[in-house]
Each structure stands twice: as structure tokens, then as C-alpha cells.
VEXLUMRO-771661 format. One record per residue: residue in three letters; residue number from 0; x, y, z of N, C-alpha, C, O in turn. Coordinates in nm, 4 decimals, padded with zeros to 6 digits, always signed. Example, Ala and Ser with C-alpha at 12.3 -4.5 7.8 and 13.67 -1.06 7.14 Angstrom:
(pt ala,0,(+01.3190,-00.5690,+00.7800),(+01.2300,-00.4500,+00.7800),(+01.3200,-00.3300,+00.7800),(+01.4236,-00.3319,+00.8465)) (pt ser,1,(+01.2850,-00.2250,+00.7080),(+01.3670,-00.1060,+00.7140),(+01.2900,+00.0030,+00.7870),(+01.3409,+00.1138,+00.8039)) 
//
This chain:
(pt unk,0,(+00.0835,-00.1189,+00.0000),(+00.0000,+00.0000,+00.0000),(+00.0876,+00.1248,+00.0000),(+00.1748,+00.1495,+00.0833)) (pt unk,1,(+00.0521,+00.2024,-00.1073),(+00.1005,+00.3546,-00.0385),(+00.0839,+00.4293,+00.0241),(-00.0377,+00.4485,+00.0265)) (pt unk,2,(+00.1467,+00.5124,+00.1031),(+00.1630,+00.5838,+00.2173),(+00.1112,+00.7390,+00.1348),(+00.1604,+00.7799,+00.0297)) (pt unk,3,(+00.0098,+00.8024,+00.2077),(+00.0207,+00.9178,+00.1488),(+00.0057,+01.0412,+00.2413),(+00.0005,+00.9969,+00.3561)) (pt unk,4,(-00.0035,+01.1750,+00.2425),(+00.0142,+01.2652,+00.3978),(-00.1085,+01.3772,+00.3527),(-00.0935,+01.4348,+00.2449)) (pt unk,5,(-00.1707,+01.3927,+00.3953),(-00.2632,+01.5050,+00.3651),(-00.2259,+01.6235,+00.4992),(-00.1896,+01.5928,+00.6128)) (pt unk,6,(-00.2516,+01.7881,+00.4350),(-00.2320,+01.8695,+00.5390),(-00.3692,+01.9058,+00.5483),(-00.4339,+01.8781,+00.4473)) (pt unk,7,(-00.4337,+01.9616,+00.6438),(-00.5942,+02.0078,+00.6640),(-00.6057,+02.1562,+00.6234),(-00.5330,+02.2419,+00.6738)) (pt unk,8,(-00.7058,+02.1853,+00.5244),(-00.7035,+02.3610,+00.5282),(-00.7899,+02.3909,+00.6148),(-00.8197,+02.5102,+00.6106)) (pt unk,9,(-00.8549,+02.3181,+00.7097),(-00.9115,+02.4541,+00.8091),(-00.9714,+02.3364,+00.9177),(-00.9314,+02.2206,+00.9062)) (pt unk,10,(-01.0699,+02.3734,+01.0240),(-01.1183,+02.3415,+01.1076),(-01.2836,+02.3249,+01.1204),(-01.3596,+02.3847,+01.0442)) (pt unk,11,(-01.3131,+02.2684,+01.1879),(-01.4886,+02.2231,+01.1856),(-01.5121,+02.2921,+01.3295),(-01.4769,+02.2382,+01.4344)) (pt unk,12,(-01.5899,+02.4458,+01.3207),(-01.6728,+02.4451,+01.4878),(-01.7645,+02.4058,+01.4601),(-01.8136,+02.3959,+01.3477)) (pt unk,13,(-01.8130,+02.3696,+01.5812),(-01.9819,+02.2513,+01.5536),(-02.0104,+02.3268,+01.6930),(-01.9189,+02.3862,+01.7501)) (pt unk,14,(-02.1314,+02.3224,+01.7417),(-02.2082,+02.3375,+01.8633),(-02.1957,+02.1572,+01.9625),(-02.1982,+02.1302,+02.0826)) (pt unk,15,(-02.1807,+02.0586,+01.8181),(-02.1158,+01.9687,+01.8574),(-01.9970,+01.8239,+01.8867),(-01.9699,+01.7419,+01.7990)) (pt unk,16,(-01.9480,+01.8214,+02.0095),(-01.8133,+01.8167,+02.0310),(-01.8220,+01.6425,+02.0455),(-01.7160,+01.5879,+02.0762)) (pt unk,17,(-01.9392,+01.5573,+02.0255),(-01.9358,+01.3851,+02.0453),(-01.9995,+01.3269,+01.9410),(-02.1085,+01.3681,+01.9014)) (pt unk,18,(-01.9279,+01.2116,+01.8801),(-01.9231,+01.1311,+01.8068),(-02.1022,+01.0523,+01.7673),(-02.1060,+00.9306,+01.7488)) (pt unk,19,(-02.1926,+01.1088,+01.7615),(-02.3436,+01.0722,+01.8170),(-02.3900,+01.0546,+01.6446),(-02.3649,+01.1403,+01.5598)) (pt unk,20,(-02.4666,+00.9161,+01.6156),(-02.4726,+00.9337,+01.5227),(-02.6169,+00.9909,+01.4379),(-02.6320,+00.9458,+01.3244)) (pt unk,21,(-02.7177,+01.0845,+01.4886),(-02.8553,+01.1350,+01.4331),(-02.8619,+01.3049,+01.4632),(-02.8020,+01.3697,+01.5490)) (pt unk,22,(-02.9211,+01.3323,+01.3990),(-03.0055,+01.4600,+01.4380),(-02.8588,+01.5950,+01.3880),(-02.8444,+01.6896,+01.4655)) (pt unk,23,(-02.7908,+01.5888,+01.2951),(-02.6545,+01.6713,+01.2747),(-02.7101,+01.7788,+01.1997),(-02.6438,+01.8825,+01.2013)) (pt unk,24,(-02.8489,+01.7788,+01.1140),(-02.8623,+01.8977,+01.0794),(-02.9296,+02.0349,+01.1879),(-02.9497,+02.1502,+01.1496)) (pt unk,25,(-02.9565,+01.9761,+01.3392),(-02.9968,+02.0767,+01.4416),(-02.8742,+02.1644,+01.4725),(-02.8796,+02.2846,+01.4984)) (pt unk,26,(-02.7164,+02.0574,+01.4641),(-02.6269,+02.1263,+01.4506),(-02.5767,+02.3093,+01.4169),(-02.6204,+02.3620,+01.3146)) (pt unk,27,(-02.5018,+02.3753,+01.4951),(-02.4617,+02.5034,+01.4143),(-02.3313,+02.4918,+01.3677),(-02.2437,+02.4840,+01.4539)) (pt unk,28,(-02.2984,+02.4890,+01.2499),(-02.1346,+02.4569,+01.2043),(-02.0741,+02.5489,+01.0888),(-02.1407,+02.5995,+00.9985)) (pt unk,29,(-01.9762,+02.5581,+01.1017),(-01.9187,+02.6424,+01.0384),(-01.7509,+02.5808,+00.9904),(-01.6893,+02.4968,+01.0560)) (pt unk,30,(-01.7075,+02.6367,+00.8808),(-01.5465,+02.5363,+00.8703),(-01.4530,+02.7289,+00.8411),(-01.4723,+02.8244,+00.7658)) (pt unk,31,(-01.3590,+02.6957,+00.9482),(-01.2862,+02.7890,+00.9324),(-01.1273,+02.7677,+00.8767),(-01.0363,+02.7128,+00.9389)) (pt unk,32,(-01.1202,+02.8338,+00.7260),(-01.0237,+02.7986,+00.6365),(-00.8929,+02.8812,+00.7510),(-00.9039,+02.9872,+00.8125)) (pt unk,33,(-00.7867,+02.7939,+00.7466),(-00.6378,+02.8345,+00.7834),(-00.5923,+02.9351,+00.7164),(-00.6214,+02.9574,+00.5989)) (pt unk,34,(-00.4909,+03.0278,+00.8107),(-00.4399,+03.1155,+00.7494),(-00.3766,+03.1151,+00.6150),(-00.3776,+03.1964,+00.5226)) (pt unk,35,(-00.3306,+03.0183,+00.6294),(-00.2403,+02.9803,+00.5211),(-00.3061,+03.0132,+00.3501),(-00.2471,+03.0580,+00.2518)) (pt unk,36,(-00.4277,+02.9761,+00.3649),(-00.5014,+03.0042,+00.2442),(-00.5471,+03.0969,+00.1975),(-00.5435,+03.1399,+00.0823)) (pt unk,37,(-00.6291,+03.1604,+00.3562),(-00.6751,+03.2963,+00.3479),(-00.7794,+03.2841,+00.3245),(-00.8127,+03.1657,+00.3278)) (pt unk,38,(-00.9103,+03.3975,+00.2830),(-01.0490,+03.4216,+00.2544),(-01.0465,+03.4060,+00.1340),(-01.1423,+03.3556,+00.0755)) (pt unk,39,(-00.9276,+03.4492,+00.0659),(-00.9588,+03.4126,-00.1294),(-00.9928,+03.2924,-00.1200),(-01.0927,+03.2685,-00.1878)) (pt unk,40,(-00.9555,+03.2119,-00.0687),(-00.9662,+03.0444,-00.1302),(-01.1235,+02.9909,-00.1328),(-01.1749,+02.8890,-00.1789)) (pt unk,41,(-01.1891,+03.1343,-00.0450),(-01.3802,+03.0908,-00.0664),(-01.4361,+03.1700,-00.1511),(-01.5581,+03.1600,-00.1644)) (pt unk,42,(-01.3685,+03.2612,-00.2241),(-01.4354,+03.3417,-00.3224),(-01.5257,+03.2751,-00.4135),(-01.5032,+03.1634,-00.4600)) (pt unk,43,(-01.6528,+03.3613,-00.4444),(-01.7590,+03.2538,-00.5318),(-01.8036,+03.1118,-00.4778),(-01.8891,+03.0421,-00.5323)) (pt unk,44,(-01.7485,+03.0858,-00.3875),(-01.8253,+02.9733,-00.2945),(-01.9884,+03.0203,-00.2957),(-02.0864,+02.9586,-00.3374)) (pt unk,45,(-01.9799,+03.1298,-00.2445),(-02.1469,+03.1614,-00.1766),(-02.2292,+03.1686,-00.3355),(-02.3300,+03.2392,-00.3354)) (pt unk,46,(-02.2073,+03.1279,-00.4157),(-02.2836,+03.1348,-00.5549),(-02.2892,+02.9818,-00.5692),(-02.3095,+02.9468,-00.6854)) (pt unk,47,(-02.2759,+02.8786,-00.4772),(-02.3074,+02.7698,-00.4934),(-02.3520,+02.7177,-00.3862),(-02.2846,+02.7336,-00.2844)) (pt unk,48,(-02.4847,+02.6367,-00.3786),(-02.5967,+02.6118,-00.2804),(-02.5281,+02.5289,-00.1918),(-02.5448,+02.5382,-00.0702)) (pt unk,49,(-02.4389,+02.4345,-00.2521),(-02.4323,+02.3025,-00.1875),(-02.2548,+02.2889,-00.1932),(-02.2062,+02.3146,-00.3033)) (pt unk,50,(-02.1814,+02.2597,-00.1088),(-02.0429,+02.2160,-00.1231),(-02.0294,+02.0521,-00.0654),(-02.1027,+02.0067,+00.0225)) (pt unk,51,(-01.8856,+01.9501,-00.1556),(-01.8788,+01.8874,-00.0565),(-01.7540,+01.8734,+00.0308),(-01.6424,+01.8988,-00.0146)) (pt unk,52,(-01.7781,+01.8247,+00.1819),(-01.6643,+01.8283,+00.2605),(-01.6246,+01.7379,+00.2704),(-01.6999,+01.6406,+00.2683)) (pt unk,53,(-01.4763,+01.7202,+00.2875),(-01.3687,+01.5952,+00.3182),(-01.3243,+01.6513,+00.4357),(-01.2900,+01.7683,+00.4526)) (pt unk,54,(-01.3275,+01.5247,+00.5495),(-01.2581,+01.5175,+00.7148),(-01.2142,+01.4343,+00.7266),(-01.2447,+01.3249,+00.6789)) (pt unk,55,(-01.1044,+01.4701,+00.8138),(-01.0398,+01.3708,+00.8688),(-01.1172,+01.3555,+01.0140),(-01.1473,+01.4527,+01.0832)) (pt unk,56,(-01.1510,+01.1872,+01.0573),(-01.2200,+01.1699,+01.1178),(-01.1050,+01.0959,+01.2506),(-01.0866,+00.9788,+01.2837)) (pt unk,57,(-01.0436,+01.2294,+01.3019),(-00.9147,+01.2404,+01.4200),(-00.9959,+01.1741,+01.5360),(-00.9419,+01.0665,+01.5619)) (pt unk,58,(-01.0984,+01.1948,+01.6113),(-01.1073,+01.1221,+01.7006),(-01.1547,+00.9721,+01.7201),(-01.1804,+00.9249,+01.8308)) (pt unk,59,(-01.1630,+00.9065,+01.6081),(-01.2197,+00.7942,+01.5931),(-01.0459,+00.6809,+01.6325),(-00.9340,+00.6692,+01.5826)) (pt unk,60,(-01.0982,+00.6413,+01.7110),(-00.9901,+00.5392,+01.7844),(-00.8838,+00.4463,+01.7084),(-00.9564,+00.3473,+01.7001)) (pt unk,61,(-00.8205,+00.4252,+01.6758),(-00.7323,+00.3407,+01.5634),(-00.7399,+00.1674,+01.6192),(-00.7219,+00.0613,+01.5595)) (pt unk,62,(-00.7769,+00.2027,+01.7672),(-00.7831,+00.0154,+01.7359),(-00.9258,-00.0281,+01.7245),(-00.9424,-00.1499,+01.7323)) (pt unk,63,(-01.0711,+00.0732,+01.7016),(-01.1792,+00.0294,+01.6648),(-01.2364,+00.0774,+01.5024),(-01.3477,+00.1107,+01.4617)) (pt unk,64,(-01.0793,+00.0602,+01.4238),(-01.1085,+00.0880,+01.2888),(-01.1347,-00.0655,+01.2006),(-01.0476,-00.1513,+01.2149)) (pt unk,65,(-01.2170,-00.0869,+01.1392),(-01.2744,-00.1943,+01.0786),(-01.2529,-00.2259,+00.9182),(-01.3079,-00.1636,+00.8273)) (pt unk,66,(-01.1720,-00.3231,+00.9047),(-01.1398,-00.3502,+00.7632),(-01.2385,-00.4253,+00.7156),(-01.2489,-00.4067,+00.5943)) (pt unk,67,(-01.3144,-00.5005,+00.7560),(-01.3859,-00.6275,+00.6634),(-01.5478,-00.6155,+00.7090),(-01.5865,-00.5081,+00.6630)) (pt unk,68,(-01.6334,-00.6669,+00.7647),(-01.7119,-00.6880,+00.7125),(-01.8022,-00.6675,+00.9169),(-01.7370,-00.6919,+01.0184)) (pt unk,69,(-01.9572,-00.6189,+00.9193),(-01.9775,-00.6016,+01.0455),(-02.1655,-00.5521,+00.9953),(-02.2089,-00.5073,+00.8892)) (pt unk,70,(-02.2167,-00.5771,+01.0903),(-02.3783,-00.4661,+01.1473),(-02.3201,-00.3515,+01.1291),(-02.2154,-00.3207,+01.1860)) (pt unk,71,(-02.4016,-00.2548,+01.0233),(-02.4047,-00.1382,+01.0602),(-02.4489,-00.0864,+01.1783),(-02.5664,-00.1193,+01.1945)) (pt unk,72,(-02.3985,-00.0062,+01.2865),(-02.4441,+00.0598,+01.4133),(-02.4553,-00.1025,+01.5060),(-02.5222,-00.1334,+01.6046)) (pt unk,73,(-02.3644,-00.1753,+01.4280),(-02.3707,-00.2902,+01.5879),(-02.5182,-00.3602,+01.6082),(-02.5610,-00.4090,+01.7127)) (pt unk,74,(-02.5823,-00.3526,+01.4853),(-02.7517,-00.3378,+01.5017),(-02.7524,-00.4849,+01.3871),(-02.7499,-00.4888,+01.2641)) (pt unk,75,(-02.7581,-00.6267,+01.5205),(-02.8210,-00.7275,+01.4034),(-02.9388,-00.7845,+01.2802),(-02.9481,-00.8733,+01.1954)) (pt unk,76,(-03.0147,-00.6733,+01.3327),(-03.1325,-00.6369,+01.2225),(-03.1259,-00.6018,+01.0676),(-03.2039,-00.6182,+00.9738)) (pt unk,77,(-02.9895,-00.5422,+01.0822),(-02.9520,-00.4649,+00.9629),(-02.8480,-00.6170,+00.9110),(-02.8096,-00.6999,+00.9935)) (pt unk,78,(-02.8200,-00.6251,+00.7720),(-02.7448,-00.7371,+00.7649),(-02.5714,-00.7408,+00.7732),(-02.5459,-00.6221,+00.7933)) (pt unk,79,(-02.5006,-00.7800,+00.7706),(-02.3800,-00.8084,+00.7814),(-02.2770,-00.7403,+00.6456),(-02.2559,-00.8129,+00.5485)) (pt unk,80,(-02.2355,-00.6408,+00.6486),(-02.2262,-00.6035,+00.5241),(-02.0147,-00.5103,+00.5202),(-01.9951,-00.4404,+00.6197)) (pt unk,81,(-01.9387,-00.5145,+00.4573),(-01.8241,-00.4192,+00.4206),(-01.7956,-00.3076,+00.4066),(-01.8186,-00.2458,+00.3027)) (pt unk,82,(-01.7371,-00.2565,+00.5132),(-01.7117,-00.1473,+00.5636),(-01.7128,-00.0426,+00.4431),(-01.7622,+00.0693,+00.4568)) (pt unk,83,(-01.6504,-00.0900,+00.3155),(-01.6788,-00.0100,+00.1990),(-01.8227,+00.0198,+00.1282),(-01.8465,+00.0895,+00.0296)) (pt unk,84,(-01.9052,-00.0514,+00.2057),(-02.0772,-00.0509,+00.1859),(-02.1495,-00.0070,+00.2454),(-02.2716,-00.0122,+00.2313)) (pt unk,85,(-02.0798,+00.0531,+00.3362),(-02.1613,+00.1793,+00.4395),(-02.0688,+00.2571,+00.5131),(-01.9530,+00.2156,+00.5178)) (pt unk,86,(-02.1003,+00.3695,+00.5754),(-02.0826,+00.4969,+00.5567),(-02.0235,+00.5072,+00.7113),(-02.0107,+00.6226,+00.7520)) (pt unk,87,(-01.9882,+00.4075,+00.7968),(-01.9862,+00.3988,+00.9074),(-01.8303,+00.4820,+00.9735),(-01.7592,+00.4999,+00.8747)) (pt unk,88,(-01.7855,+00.5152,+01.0523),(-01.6863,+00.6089,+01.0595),(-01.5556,+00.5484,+01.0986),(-01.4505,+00.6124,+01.0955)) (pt unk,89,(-01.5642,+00.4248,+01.1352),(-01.4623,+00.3541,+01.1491),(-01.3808,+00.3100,+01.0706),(-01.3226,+00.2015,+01.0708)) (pt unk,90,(-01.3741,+00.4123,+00.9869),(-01.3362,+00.3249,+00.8465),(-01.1597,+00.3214,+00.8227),(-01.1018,+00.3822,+00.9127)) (pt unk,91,(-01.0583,+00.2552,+00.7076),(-00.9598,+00.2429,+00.7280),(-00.8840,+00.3738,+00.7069),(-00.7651,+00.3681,+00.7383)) (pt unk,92,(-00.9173,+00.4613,+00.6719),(-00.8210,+00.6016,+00.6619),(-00.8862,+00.7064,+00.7134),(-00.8509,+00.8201,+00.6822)) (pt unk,93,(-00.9991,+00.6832,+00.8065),(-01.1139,+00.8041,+00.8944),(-01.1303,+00.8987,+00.8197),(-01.1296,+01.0102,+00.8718)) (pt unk,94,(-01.1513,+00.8872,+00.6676),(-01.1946,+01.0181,+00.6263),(-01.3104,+01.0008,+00.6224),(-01.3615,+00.8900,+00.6060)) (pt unk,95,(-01.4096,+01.1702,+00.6454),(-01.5304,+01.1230,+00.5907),(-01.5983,+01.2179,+00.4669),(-01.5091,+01.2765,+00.4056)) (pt unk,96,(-01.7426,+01.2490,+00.4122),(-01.7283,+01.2974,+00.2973),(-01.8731,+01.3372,+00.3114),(-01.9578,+01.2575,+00.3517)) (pt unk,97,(-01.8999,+01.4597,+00.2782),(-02.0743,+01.5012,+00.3489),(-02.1194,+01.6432,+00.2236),(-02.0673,+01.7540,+00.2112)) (pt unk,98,(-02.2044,+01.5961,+00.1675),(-02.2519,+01.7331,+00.0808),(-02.3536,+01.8144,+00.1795),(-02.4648,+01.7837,+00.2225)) (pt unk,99,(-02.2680,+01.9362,+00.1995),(-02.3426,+02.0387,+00.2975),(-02.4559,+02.1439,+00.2555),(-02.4166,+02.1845,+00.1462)) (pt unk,100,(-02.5252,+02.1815,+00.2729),(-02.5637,+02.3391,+00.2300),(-02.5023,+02.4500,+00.3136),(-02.4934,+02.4688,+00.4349)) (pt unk,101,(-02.4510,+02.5375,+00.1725),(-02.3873,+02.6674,+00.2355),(-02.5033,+02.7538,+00.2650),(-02.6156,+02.7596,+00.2150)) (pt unk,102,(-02.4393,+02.8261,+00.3697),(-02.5377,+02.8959,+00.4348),(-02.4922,+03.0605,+00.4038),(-02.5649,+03.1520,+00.3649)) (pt unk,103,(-02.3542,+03.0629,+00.4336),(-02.3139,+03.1667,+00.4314),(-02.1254,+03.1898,+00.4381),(-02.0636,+03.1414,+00.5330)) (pt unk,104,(-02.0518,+03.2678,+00.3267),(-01.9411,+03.2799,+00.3725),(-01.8872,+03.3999,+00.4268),(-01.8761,+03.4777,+00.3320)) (pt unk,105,(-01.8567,+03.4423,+00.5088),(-01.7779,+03.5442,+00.5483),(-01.6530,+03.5449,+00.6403),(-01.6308,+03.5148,+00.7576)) (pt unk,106,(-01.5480,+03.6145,+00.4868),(-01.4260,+03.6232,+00.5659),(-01.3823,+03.4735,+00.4748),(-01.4151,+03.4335,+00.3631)) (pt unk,107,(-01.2705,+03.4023,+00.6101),(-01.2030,+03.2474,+00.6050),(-01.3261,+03.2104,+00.6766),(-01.2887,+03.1905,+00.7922)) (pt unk,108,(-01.4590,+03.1896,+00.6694),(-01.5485,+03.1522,+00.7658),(-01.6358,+03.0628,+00.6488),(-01.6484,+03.1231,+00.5422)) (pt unk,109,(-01.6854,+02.9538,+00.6537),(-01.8082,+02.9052,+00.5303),(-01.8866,+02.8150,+00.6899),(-01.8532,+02.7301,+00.7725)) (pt unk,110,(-02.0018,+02.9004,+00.6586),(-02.0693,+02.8329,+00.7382),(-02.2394,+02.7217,+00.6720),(-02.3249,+02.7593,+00.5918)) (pt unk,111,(-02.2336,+02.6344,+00.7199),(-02.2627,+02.4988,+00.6028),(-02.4063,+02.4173,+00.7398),(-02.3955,+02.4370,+00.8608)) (pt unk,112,(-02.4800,+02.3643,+00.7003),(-02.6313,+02.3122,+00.7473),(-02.5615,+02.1593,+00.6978),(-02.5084,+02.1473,+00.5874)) (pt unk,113,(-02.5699,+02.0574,+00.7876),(-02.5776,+01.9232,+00.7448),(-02.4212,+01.8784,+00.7475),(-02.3975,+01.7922,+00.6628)) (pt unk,114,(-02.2828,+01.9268,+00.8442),(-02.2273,+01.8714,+00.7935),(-02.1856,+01.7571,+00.9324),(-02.1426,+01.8011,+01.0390)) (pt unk,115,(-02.2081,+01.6043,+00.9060),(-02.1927,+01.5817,+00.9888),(-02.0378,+01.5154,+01.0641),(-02.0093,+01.3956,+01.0634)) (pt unk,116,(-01.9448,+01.6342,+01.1306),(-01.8199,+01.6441,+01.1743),(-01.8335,+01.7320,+01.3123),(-01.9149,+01.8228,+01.3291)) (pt unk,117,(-01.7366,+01.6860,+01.4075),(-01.7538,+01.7403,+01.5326),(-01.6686,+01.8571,+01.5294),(-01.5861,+01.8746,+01.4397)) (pt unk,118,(-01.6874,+01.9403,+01.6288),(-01.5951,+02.0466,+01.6806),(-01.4269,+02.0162,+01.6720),(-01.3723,+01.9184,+01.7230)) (pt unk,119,(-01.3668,+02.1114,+01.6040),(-01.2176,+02.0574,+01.5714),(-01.2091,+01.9519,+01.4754),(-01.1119,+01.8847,+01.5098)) (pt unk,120,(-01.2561,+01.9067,+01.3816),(-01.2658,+01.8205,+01.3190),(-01.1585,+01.8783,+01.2263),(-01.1710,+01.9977,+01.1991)) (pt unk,121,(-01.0483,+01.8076,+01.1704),(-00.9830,+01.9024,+01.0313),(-01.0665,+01.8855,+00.9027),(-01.1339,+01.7835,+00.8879)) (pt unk,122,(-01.0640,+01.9811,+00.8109),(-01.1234,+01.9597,+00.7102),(-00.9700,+01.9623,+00.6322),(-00.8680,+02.0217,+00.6670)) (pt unk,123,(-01.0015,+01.8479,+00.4772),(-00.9009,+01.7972,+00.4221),(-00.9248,+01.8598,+00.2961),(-00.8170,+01.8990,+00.2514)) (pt unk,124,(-01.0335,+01.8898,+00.2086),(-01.1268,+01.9649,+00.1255),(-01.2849,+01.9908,+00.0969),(-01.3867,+01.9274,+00.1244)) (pt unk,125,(-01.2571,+02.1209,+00.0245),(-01.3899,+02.1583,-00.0089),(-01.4059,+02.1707,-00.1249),(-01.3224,+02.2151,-00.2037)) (pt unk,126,(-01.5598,+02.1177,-00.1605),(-01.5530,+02.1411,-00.3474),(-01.6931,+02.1671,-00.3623),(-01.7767,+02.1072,-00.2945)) (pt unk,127,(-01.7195,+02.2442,-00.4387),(-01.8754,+02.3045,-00.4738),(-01.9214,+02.1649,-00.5466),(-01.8491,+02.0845,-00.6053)) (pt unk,128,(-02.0573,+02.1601,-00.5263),(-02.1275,+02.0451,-00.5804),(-02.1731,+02.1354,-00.6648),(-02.2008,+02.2551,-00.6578)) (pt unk,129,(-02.1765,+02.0064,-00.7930),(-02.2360,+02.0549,-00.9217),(-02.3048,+01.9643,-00.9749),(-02.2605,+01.8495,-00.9770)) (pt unk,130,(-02.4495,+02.0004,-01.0391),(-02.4868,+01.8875,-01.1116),(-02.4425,+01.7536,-01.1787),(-02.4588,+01.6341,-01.1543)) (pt unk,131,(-02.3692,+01.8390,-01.2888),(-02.3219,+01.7741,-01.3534),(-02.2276,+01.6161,-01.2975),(-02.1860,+01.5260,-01.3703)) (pt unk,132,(-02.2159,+01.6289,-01.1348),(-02.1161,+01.5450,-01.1109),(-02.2032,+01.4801,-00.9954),(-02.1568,+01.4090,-00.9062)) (pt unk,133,(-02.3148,+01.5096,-01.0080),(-02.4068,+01.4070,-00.8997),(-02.4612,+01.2585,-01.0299),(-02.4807,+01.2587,-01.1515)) (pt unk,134,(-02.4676,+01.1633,-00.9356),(-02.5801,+01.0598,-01.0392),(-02.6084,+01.0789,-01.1391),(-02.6733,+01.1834,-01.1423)) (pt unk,135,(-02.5909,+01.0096,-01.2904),(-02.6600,+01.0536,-01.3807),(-02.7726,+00.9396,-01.4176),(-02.8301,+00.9402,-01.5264)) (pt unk,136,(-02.7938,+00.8579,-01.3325),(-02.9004,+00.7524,-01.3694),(-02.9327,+00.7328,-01.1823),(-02.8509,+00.7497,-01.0919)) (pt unk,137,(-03.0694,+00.6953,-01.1716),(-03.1238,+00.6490,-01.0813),(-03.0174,+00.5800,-00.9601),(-02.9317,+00.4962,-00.9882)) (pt unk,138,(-03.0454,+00.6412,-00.8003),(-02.9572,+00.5686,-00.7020),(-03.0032,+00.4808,-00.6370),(-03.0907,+00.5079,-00.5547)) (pt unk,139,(-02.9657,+00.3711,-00.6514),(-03.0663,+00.2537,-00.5534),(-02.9738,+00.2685,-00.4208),(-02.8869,+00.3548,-00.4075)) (pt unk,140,(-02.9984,+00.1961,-00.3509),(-02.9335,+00.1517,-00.2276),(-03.0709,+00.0928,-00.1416),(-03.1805,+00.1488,-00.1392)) (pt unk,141,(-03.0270,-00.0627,-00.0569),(-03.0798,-00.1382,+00.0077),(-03.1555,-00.0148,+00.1343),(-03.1121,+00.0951,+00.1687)) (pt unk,142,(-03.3150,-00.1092,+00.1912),(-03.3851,-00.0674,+00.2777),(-03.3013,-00.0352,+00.4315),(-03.3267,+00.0650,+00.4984)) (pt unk,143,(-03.1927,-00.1453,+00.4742),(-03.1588,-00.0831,+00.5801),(-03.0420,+00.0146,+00.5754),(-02.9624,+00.0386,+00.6661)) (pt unk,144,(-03.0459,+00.0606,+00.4669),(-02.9522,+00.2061,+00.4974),(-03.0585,+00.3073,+00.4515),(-03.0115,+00.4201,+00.4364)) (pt unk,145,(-03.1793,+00.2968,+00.4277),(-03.2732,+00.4015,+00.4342),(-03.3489,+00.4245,+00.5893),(-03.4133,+00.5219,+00.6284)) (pt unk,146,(-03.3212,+00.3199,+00.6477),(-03.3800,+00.2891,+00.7989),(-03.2479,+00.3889,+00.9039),(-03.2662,+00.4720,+00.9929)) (pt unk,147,(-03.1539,+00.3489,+00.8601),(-03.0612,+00.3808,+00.9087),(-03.0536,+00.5749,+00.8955),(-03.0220,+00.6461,+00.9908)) (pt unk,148,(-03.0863,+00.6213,+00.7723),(-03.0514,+00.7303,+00.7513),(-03.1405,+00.8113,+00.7980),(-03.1171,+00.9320,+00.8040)) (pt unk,149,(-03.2806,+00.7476,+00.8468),(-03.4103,+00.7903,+00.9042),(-03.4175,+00.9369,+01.0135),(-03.5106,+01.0131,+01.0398)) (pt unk,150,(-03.2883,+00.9327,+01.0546),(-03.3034,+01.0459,+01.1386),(-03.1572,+01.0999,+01.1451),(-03.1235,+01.1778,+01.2343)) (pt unk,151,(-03.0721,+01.0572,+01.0495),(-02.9366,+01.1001,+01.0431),(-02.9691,+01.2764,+01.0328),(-02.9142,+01.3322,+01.1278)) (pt unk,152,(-03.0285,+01.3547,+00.9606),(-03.0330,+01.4451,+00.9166),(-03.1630,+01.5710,+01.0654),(-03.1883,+01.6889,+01.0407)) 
//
């Protein structure tokens, strides 16, 4: 495998600071870009509804990261399925990946509805969602990750 190093351009404040997995759009969050980049790097952001975010998912424990195969949420109801088949946070490189709605940018400030990352979270990137690069044919996905997503939001 290759080794690769990502640096974070900015930070996740959230109103919340624990790993909980429902209810993230009651959330207040905001991602504050590093100096390093500055406020240019959000210019024309706010002319696009929706961005998506990449995190690094830092507090998630390294010896309860899951390569192969498990219950989503530990929940035997749901079936037995690969960590690459759901969205679960334990995953082998803790990143995670969330299309937000922008709310508002000001400054190094983009403040975003739906993103679900805790307080201090690093953000790794941001990219405006665009049509053109969502689905271009119908998305299926199985009943218990619609059960599951039931109150994610």
C-alpha cells in the first residue's frame, strides 16, 4: 500500500463536540479555512448552494477501525455487510465525505447546514457540488440504509 500525507485547510466548529450518530442537521457549524489560504480560497463559494466536505475523522480510535465486514451501528437487524458498503466512521483512513448546504461565507469563515463532523474536526477539502457530477441515472441503495438514515439528518 502507499503511504500518502494530507495537510488540513481549516477546522470544523460545531455546537457539537461527540461522536453521536442522528439529528446533525440541528447542529450550528461552520469550517474555518487556515491562514495559510486565506479568505480568497472561498471566493464565489457563496454562488453555490451546496459544497462537498472531506474530514479527517481524528477522534475515531485506531484500534476500533474496521477492515472487513460487520452490522451497521452494531444493530443485528440490519445485515452483515463491508465497511466499503456503508458509511460507518470507522473506516480504514477516517476520512469522511458530506454534501453540505452553504449557508453563508464570510471572511475564512463558510458556514454549512448538514455537515456531519464534530468540533475541531480538520477539514481535508472543499468542493462546490455541481450537477453535472451528482448521479446521472437512478440511485438505488438497500432498505436498511434508508432505515438507518431515518433520522441522520
Amino acid at each position: 500500500m502507499e503511504e500518502i500525507r494530507l495537510v488540513s485547510i481549516g477546522k470544523v466548529e460545531s455546537t457539537r463536540s461527540e461522536m453521536i450518530d442522528d439529528n446533525w442537521d440541528k447542529e450550528s457549524t461552520s469550517i474555518v479555512i487556515d491562514a495559510a489560504f486565506g479568505a480568497e480560497a472561498l471566493i464565489g463559494l457563496s454562488d453555490f448552494s451546496h459544497v462537498e466536505v472531506t474530514f479527517y475523522l481524528n477522534k475515531v480510535d485506531k484500534s476500533k477501525i474496521i477492515t472487513g465486514a460487520r452490522h451497521p451501528r452494531n444493530n443485528t437487524d440490519w445485515p452483515k455487510v463491508g465497511i466499503f458498503a456503508q458509511r460507518g466512521k470507522n473506516r480504514p483512513n477516517r476520512l469522511g465525505s458530506t454534501i453540505c448546504e452553504v449557508i453563508a461565507v464570510c471572511g475564512n469563515v463558510l458556514q454549512v447546514r448538514g455537515l456531519d463532523a464534530i468540533d475541531g474536526t480538520p477539514v481535508v477539502d472543499i468542493k462546490p457540488v455541481m450537477g453535472e457530477f451528482l448521479p446521472r441515472t437512478t440511485v438505488d441503495q438497500p432498505e436498511w440504509s434508508k432505515e438507518i438514515m431515518s433520522n441522520y439528518w
